[in-house]
C-alpha positions as CSV (number, residue, x, y, z in Angstrom):
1,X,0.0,0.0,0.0
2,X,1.5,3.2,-1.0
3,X,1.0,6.8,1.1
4,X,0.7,10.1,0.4
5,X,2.8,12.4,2.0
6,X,2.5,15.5,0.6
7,X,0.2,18.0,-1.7
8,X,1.0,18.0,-5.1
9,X,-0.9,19.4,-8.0
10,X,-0.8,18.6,-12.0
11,X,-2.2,20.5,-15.3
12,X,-3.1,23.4,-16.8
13,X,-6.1,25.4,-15.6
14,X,-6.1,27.4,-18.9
15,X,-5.7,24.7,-21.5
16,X,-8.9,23.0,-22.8
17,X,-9.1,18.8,-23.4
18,X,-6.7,19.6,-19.7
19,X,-7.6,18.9,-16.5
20,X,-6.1,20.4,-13.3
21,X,-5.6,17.4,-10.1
22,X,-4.3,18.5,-6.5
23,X,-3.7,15.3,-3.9
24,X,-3.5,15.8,-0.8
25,X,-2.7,13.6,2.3
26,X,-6.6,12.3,3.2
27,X,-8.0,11.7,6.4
28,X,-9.5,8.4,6.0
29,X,-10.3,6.9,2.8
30,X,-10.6,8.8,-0.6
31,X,-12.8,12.3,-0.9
32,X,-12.8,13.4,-4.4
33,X,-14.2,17.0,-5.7
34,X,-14.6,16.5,-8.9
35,X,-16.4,19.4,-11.5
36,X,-16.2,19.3,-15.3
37,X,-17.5,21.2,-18.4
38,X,-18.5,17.8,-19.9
39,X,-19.6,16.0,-16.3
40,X,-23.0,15.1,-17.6
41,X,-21.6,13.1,-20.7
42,X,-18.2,11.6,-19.3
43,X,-18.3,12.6,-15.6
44,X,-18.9,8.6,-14.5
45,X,-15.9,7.2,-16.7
46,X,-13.7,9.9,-15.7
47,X,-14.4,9.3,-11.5
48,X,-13.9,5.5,-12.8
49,X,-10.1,6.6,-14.4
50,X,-9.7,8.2,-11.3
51,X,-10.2,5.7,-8.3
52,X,-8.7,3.2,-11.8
53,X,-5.3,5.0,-11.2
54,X,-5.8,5.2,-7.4
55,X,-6.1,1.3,-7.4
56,X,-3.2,0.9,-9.3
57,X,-1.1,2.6,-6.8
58,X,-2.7,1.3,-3.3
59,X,-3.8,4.8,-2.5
60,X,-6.9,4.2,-0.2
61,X,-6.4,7.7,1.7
62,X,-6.2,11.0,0.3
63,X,-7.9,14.0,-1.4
64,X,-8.2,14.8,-4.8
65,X,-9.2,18.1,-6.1
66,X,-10.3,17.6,-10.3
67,X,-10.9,20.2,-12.4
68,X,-11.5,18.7,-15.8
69,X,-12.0,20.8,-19.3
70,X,-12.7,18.4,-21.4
71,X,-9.6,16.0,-21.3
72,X,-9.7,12.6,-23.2
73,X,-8.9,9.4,-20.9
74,X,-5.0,9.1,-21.5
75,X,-4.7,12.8,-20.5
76,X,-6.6,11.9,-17.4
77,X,-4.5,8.6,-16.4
78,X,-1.4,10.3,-17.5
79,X,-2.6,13.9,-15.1
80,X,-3.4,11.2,-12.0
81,X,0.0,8.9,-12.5
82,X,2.0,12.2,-12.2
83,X,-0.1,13.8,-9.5
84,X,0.3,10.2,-7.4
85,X,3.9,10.1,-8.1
86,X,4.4,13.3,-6.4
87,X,2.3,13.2,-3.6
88,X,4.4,10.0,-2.9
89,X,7.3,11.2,-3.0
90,X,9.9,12.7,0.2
């Protein structure tokens, strides 16, 4: 099970088909906040990306901030590995 230890934030507010993630250590379990300008089409397959990636990594504590604008699914996995790698790291 991997930790995270610190905040740490990914993206490009500005950019559209970007997202913006922040992680932060949690305090028990995961609590996402999660807004997008296309939430009513993709909004379920993107939160499922997102704990996806979470899995991967053994992170079962922490808080996520996502602000999406539009991004495709690699962009996403790609935003969350980096943003997981950094949290983790000392």
């Amino acid at each position: 099970m991997s930790k995270i230890i610190r905040a740490a934030s990914v993206g490009n507010e500005k950019q559209n088909a970007d997202c913006v993630i922040t992680i932060e250590p949690g305090n028990g379990g995961i609590e996402l906040d999660f807004t997008s300008t296309v939430e009513i089409q993709y909004g379920d397959a993107m939160k499922e990306a997102i704990f996806d990636e979470l899995s991967k990594y053994g992170i079962t504590d922490a808080k996520l901030t996502v602000v999406d604008r539009g991004a495709i699914d690699p962009v996403l996995r790609a935003r969350m590995e980096a943003v997981i790698k950094r949290g983790m790291e000392g």
